[in-house]
VOSE-692268 format. One record per atom (N, C-alpha, C): x, y, z. Coordinates in steps of 0.001 Angstrom, whole numbers, plus 500000, padded with zeros to 6 digits. Example, Ala and Ser with C-alpha at 12.3 -4.5 7.8 and 13.67 -1.06 7.14 Angstrom:
2
513190494310507800 512300495500507800 513200496700507800 512850497750507080 513670498940507140 512900500030507870 
end
This chain:
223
897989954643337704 898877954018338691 900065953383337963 901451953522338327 902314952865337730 902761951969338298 903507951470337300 903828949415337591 904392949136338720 904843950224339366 905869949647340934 904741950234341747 904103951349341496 902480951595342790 901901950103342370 901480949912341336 900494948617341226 900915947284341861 901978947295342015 902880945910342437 902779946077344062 903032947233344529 903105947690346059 901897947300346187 900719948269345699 899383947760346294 898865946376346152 899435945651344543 898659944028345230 899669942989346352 900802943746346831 901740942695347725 900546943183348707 900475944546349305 899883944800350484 898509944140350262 897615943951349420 896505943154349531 895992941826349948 897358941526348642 897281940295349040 898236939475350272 898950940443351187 899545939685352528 898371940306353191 898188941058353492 896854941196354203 895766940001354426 895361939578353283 894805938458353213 895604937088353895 896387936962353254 897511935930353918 897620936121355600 897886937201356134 898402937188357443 896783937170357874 895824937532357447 894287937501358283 894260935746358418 894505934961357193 894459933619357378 895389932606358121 896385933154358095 897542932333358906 898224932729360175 897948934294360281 898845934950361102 900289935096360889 900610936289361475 901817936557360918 903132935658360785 903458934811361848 904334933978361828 903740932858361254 903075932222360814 903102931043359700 902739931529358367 902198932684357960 902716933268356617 903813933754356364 904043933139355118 905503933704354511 905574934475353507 906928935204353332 906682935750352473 906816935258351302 907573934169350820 907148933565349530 905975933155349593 905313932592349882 903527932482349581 902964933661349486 903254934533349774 902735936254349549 903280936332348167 904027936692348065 904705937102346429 904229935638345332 904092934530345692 903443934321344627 902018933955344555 901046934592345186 899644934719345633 900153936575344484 900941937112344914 900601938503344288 901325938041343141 901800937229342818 902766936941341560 903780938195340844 904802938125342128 905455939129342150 906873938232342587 908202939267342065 909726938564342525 909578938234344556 910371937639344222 910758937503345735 911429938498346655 912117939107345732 912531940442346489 911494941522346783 910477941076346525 909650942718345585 909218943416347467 909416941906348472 908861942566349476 909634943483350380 911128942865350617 912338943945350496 911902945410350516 911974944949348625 912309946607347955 911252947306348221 909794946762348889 908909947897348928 908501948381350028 909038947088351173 908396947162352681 909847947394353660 910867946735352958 912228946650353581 912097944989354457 910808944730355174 910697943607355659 909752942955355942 909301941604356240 908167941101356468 907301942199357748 908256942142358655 907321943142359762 906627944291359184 907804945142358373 906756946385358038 905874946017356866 905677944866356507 904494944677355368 903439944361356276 903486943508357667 902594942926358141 901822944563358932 902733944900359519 902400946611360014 901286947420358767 901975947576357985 901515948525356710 899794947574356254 900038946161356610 898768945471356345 897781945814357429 898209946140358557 897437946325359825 896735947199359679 897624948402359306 897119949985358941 896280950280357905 896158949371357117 895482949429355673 893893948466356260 894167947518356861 892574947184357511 892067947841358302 892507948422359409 891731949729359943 891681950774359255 892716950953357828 891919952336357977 890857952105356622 890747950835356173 889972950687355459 887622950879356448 888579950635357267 887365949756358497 886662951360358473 887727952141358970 887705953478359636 886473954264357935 887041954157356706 886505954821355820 884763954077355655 884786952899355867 883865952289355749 882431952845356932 882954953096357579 882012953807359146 882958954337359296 882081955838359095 883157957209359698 882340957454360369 883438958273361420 882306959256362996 881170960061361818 879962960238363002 878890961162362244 879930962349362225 879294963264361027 879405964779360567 878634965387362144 879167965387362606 879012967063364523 878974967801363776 877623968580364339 877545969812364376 878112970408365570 878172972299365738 878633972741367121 877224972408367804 876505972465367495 875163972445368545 874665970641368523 875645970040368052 875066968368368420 875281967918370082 875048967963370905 874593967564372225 875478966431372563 876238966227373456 877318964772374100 876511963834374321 875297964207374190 874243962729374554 874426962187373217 874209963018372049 874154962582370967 875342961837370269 876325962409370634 877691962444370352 878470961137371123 877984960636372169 877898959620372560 877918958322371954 876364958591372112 875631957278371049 875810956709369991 876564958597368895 876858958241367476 878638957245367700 879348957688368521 880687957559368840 880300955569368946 879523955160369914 879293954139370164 878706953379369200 877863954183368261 877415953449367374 878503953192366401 879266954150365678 880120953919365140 881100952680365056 881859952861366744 882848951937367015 882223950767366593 880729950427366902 880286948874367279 879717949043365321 879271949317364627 879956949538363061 880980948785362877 882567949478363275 883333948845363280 883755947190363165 883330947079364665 884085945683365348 882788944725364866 881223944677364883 880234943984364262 880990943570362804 881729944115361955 881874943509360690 881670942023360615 881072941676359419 881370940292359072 882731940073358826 883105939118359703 884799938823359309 884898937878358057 884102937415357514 884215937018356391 883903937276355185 883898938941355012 883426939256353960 884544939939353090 885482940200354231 886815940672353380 888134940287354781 889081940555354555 890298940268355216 890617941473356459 889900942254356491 890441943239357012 889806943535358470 888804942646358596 888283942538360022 888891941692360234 889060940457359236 889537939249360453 891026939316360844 892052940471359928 892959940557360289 893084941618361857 892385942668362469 892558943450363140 891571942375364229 891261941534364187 890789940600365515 891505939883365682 892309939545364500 893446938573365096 894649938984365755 894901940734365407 895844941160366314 895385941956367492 894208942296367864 893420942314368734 893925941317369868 893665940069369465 893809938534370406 895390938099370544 896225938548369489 897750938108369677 898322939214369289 898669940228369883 899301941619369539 900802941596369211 901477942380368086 902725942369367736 903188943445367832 904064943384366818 905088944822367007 903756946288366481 902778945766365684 901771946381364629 901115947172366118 901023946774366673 899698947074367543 900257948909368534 901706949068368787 902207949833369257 901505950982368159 901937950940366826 902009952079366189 900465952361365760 899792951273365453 898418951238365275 897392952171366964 898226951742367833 897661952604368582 897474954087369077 898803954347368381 899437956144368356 898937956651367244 899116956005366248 897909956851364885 896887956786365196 895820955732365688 894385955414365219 893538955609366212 894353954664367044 893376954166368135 892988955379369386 894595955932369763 894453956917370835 893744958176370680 893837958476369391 892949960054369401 891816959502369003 890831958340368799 889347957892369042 889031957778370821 889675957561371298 890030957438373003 889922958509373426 890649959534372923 890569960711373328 889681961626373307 888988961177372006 887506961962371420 886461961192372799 886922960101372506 885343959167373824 886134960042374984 886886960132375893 886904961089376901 886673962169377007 886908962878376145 886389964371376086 884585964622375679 884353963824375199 882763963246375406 882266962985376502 882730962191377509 882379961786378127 882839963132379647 883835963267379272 884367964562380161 882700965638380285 882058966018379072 881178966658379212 879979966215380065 879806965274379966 878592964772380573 879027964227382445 880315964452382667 880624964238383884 880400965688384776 880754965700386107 880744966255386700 881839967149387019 882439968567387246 883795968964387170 884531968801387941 884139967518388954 885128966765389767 885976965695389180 885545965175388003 885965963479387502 887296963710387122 888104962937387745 889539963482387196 890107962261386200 890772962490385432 891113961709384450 890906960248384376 891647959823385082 891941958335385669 890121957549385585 889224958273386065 887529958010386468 887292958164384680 887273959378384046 887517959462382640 887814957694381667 889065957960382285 889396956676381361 889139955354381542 888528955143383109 887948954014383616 886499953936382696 885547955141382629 884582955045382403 884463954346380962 885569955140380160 885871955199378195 886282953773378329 886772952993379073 887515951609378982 886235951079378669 885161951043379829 883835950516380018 883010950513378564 883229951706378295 882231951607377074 883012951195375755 884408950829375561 885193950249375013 884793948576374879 884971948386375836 884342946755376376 883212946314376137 882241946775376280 880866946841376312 880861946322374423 881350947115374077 880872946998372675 882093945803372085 883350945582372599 884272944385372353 883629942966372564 882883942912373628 881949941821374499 881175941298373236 880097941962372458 879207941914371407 880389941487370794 881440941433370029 882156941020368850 882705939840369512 883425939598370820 884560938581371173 883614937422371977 882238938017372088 881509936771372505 880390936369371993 880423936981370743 879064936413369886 878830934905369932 879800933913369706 879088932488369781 877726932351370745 878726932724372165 878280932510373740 876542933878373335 877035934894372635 875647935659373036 874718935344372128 874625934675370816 873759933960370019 872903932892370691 873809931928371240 872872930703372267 871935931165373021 872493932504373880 871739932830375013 870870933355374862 870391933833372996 869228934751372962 868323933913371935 866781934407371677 866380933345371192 865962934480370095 866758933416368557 866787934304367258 866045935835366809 864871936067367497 864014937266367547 864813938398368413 865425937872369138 865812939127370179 867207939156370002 868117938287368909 869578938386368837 869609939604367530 868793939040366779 868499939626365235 868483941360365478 868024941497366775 867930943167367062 869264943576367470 870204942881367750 871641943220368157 872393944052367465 872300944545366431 872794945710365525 873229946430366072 874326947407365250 874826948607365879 874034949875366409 873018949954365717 872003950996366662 871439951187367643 871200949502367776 870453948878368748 870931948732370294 872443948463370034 873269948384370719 873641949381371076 873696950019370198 874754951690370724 873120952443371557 872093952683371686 871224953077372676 871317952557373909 871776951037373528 871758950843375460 872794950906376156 874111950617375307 875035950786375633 875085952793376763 874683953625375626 874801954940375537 873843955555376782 872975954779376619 871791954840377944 872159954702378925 873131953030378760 873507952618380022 874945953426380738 875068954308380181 876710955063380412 876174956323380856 874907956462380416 874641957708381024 873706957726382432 873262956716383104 872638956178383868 873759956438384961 874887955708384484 876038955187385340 876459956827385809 876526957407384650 877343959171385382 876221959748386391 875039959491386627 874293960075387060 874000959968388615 874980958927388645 875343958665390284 876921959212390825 876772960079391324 877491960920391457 878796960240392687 878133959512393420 878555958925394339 880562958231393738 880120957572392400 881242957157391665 882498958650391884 882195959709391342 883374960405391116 883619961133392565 882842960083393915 883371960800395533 884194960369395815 884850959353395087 885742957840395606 887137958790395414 888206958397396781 889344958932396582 890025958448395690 890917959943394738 891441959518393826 892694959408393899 893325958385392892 894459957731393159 895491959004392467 896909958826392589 897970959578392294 898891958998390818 897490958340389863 898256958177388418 898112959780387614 899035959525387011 899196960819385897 897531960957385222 897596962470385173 896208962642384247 896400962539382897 897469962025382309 897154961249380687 897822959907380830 897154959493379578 897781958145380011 899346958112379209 900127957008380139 901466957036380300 901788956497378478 902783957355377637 902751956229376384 903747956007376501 903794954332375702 904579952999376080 905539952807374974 906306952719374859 907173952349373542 906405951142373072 906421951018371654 906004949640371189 906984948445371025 
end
């Protein structure tokens, strides 16, 4: 690695860290550069600006998150039941991280909860074609009436489901008594979750409901 890659990668490390602890607007970038003990310009010349360092930090904790729990290896003959569960298990992989074991969960919950300019582009690389995989999953196990809109209502659901476990752990620790929280794991979770989604398609009654006149993809938004 040479001296201007090595310098790039510890600014991006170490604001990463910085913006997970302060958030983006009360970290600066001089406290970044000398946490990386680097010029003051160095963030300029490598990012052009605080935004695209804080961006480029965003992208570097998910896709650190992303390498850390990857989707299972599908086979052609792995089953949408299966494909499901693993999808769900995965995500909740994901968002379960200990946020205190490195910077890179607690930075993507904190823009999770206060979204910036990061969150537009983070959603067109990362986020939307995982969305897209859970609908077309879920497309299989529906009925060949469900038209998009029911699709993406359903994928929201099981989106949530597994956000709930991360954004309300205080509240779901109290309510369970240590033996039965301790089983809360991503496996554990992703069966009932996966159970419970497939329960839900099996009432057919859901995809009789008249459907509304939104576009069958979803609309994308400038960031």
């Amino acid at each position: 690695m040479s001296v201007a890659d090595a310098t790039r990668e510890r600014l991006l490390e170490t604001a990463g860290a910085v913006f997970a602890e302060k958030g983006y607007r009360a970290a600066t970038v001089r406290e970044i550069c000398q946490r990386a003990q680097a010029n003051l310009a160095a963030v300029n010349y490598y990012f052009g600006d605080k935004e695209r360092l804080y961006i480029e930090s965003i992208k570097r904790a998910h896709g650190r998150r992303v390498d850390d729990v990857p989707l299972p290896a599908w086979t052609a003959d792995t089953s949408a039941e299966q494909r499901l569960k693993g999808f769900i298990e995965t995500l909740l992989g994901r968002i379960l991280c200990d946020p205190n074991a490195d910077w890179h969960g607690q930075l993507m919950f904190r823009e999770m909860l206060h979204p910036t300019a990061a969150c537009g582009e983070l959603v067109e690389e990362y986020i939307r074609p995982h969305f897209e995989l859970l609908q077309s999953i879920l497309a299989e196990l529906s009925p060949p009436s469900a038209s998009a809109e029911q699709l993406r209502l359903i994928a929201f659901g099981v989106v949530g489901q597994c956000l709930y476990f991360r954004i309300a752990e205080p509240v779901v620790s109290r309510l369970l008594v240590s033996e039965e929280h301790e089983r809360y794991r991503p496996d554990y979770l992703a069966e009932h979750i996966a159970q419970w989604t497939l329960a839900a398609l099996g009432d057919r009654s859901f995809f009789e409901r008249p459907r509304s006149s939104l576009p069958t993809a979803l609309t994308r938004r400038n960031p």
